[in-house]
N, C-alpha and C positions, 0 to 999 in steps of 0.2 A: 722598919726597913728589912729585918730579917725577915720575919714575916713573910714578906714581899717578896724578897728574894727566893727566900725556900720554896715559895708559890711559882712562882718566876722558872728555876728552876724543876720541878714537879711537871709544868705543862712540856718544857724542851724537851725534858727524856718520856713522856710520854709521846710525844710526836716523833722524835727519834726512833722509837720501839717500834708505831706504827709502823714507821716507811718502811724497817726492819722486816716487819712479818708480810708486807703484803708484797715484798721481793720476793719474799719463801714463798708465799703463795703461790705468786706467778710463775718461778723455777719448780714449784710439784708440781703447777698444773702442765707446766709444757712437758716438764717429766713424764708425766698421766699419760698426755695425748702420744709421746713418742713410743710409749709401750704398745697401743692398741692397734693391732694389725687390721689389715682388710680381710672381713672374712673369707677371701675365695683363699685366704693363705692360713684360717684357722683349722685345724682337725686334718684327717685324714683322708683321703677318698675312699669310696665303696668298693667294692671287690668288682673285679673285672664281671660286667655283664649287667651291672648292678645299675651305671648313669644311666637317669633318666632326664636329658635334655626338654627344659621348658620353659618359653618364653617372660620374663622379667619386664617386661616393657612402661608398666604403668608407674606414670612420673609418682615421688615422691609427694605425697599429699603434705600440708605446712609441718605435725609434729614431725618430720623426717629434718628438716631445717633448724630443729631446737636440739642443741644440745645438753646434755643432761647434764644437771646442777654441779659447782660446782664444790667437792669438800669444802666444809668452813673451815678457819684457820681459828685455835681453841683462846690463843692469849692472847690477839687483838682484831677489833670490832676493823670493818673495812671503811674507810675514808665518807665522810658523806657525799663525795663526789661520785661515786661506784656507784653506778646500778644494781640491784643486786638478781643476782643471776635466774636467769629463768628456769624455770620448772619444768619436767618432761610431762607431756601429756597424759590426762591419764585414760586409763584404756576402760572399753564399755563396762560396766558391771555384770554379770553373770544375768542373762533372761532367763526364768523360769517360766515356761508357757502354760497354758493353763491344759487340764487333761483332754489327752487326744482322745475323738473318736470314731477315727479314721477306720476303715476293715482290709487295709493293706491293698483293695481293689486297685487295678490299674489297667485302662484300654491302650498305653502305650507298648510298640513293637517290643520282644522279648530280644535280645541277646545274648545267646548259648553259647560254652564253652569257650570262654573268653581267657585267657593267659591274665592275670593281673597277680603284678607284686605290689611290694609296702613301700611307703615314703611317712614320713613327717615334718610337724612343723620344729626348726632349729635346724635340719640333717643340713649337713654338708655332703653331698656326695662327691663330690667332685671338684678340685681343689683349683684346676688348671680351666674350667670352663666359665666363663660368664653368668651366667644361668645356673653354676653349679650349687644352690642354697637355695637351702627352704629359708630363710629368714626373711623374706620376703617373698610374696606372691605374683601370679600374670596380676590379677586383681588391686593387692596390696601390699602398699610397699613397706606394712611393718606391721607384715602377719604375726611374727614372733611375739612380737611386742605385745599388740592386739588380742594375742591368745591367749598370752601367759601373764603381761604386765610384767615382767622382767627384763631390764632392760642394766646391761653390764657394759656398756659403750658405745657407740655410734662406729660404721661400720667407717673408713673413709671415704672420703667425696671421689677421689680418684681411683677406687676399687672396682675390679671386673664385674665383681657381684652385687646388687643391693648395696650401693653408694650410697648413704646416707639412711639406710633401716638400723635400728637398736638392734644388737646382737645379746644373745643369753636366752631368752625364751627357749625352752625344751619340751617338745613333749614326748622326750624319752628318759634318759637318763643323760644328764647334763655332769659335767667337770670342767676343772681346769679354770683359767679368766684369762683374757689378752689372748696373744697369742696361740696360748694352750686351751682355748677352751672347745670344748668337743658335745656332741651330741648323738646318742647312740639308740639303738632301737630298744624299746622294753618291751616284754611280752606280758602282754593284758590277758586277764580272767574275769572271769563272771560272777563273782563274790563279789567284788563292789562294782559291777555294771561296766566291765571293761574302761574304765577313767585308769589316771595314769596315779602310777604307783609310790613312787618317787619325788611328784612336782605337786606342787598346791593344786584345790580343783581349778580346772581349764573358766579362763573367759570367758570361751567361744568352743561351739559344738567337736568333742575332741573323735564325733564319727563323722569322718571326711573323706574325701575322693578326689579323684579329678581323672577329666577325659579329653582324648585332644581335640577338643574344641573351644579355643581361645575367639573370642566371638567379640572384642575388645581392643585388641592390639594387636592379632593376626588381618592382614586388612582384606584377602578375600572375605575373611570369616563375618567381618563387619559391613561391610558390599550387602552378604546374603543373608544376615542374620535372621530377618523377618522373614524371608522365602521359607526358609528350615527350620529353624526353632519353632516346634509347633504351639506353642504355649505363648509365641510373640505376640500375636493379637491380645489374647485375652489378657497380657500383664498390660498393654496399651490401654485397652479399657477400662481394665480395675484402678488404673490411676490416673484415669482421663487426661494422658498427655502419648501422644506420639513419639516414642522413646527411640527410635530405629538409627537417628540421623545422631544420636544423645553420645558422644566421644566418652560421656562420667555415669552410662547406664550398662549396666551386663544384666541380659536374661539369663546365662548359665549360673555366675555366682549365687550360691546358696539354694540354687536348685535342688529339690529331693530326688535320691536315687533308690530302687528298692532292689538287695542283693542277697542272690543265695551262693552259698558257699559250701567247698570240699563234706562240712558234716553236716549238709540239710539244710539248716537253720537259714533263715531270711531275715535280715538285717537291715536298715537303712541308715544314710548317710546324705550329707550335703556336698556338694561342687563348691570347694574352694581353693581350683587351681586349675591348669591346662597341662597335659603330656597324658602318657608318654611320648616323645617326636624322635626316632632317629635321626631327625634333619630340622631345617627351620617350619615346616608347616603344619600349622593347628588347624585347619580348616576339612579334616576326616568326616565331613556331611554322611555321607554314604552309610560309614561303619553308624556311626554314630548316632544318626535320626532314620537312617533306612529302616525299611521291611523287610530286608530281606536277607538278616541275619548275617550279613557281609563282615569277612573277616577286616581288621585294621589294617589300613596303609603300611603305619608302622612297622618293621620286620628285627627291630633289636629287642634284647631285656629278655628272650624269651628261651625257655629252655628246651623250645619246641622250635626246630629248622624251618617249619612249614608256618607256623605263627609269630608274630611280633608279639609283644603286650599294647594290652587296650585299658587296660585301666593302671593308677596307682590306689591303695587304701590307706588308711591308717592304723597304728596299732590300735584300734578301738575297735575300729572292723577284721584288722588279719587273726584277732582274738574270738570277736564273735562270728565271723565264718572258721571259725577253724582251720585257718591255714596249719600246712604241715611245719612250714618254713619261715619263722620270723623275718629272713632277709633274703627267699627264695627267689625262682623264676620258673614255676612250675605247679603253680597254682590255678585252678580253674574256676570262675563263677559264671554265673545267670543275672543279669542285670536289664533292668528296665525304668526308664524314668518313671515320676508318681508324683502326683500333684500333693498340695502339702494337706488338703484337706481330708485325703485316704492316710496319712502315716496313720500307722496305730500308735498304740502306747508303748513305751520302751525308753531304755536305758539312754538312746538316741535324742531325746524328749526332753530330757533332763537338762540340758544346757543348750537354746536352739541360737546360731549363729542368724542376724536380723542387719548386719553391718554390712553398709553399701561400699559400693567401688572407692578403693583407695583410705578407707577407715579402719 
C-alpha cells in the first residue's frame, strides 16, 4: 500500500506540474504575440523624398496563415491532447543555374537617362503608409521570408502593411526584434560579387528591380497585359497554356532587365516588384514597353524637377552600377528588357529567383 500510494502520489504532482507549465506556456505565448507590432509601426521612415509608393495587393498565399512555432516549454512535455504546433514554411533552397551563355544581346527598346534609386527587401520606408514595406511584395506576400528564410514574427492580421508576411528577412543590415526591429541599406562591392555583407547568402536573386508595371493586381495593367508585354505570347507558348485571363500568373515577375549605370558597367537583374508610383497607378505602358524613350508618369523620388523616378534597384545593382548614393535620388541608368536566354555570366547568375506568384 505504500507502494501504491507513493505511485498514487508521483502521478498527481506530475499532472499538477503539467497544468502548471502549460499555463506558463500560454501566458509567454500571449506575452510573445502582445509584443509583436505591425510592421508599418516597426523602424523608421526614409528621409523625405525617399517613399516609394507600391502596390501590396497580392493575397497571402497559405504559409502567410501558419504561424510560427511555438517556443517549447523545457520541464513539461504538452498534454497528449495538444496538437503540436505547426511549422513555418520553409523557404526555396538557393538555384544554382547551370552556366550562362548568353552575349548580353538584346532587340528590346533602350531606356536612357532614367532617374532610378535603391529599395530592398525587409526596408521599411515608410511607416504611416500601407504599402510602406518591403516585407512583402505586389507579387509576394512573403518576399522577406522567401529571400532570406528569416522569419522573427508574423506581421498582424490587422496591420496597414503586409498582414500576415513574416517579418525579419533583411537584405541590408537588420537590428533590433518586435517592435524595434529595423532594416537599413548596406553598401555592396565587388569582392564577393555584390551579395550582402552582413545576412546569410540570399535565397533568391539578391539583383533586383522593379518597374511600374504591376501587371497582377493594377487592373488596367491586367485588361492590357498581353497587348503590351511583348514577350506575353511567347511565355503562352513555351507553356502551352493561355496565361492572360490566369489572376496566379505574372509575366513581369522574374523578368530579366539589362542595366548600365553612373560607372559604365552593365549589370542585370530580375522584376520582383512594382513602383515607383507617386499615386495608385502601375499601369506606366508607354514609359515602360514604349519606343520612344518616354519619360515616366511618375513625377516624385527624383532629384530632378523635370523627372520622376522610373526604376527602384537593389543594393546588389546600386553597387554594381555604381551608384554615387546608397540612398540617393539622383542617379541615372540605361535600361532595357532581355530575354533570359541572352544574360551572360555574372555575379547575377549566381542565385536566379524561379518562384512564381505568391511563393
Amino acid at each position: 500500500m505504500k507502494h501504491l500510494f507513493t505511485a498514487l502520489a508521483a502521478v498527481l504532482l506530475l499532472a499538477v506540474g503539467g497544468l502548471f507549465a502549460v499555463s506558463a506556456t500560454q501566458s509567454a505565448s500571449t506575452s510573445s504575440a502582445a509584443s509583436v507590432k505591425p510592421v508599418t509601426e516597426q523602424g523608421a521612415a526614409k528621409a523625405p523624398g525617399q517613399d516609394k509608393a507600391k502596390p501590396k495587393g497580392t493575397p497571402a498565399p497559405s504559409p502567410s496563415t501558419t504561424p510560427p512555432p511555438a517556443a517549447p516549454v523545457a520541464a513539461a512535455p504538452a498534454p497528449a491532447t495538444q496538437a503540436p504546433a505547426p511549422a513555418a514554411p520553409t523557404p526555396a533552397p538557393a538555384i544554382v543555374p547551370a552556366a550562362a551563355t548568353g552575349t548580353g544581346n538584346s532587340a528590346y527598346p533602350l531606356h536612357s537617362n532614367i532617374i532610378s534609386t535603391t529599395f530592398w527587401v525587409g526596408e521599411i520606408f515608410n511607416a504611416s503608409l500601407s504599402d510602406g514595406s518591403q516585407v512583402c511584395s505586389t507579387y509576394n506576400s512573403q518576399w522577406a521570408y522567401q529571400h532570406t528564410g528569416v522569419n522573427l514574427g508574423t506581421v498582424d492580421a490587422g496591420a496597414a502593411g503586409c498582414p500576415g508576411s513574416y517579418y525579419g528577412g533583411c537584405d541590408g543590415i537588420s537590428s533590433g526584434t518586435g517592435a524595434g526591429f529595423t532594416c537599413a541599406t548596406e553598401r555592396r562591392v565587388a569582392d564577393n560579387g555584390y551579395f550582402p555583407l552582413n545576412q546569410p547568402t540570399p535565397l533568391e536573386n539578391p539583383f533586383y528591380l522593379d518597374l511600374p508595371y504591376d501587371d497582377l493586381n493594377d487592373p488596367v495593367a491586367f485588361q492590357e497585359r498581353c497587348r503590351v508585354i511583348p514577350w506575353a505570347a511567347a511565355d503562352n507558348a513555351a507553356a502551352g497554356v493561355d496565361n492572360c485571363a490566369n489572376p496566379n500568373h505574372s509575366y513581369m515577375k522574374n523578368h530579366w532587365v539589362q542595366i548600365t549605370g553612373p560607372n559604365g558597367n552593365t549589370c542585370y537583374g530580375q522584376i520582383e516588384d512594382a513602383g515607383p508610383s507617386s499615386g495608385s497607378e502601375y499601369h506606366d505602358s508607354a514609359y515602360v514597353f514604349g519606343s520612344g524613350d518616354a519619360r515616366p508618369v511618375n513625377q516624385s523620388f527624383s532629384a530632378d524637377a523635370s523627372q520622376g523616378a522610373g526604376m527602384d534597384v537593389s543594393p546588389a545593382l546600386n553597387g554594381c552600377l555604381g551608384f554615387a548614393e546608397l540612398d540617393g535620388s539622383s542617379d541615372r541608368v540605361s535600361w532595357r528588357f532581355i530575354d533570359r536566354a541572352d544574360v551572360p555570366a555574372g555575379p547575377w547568375l549566381t542565385v536566379e529567383t524561379t518562384s512564381g506568384v505568391g511563393n
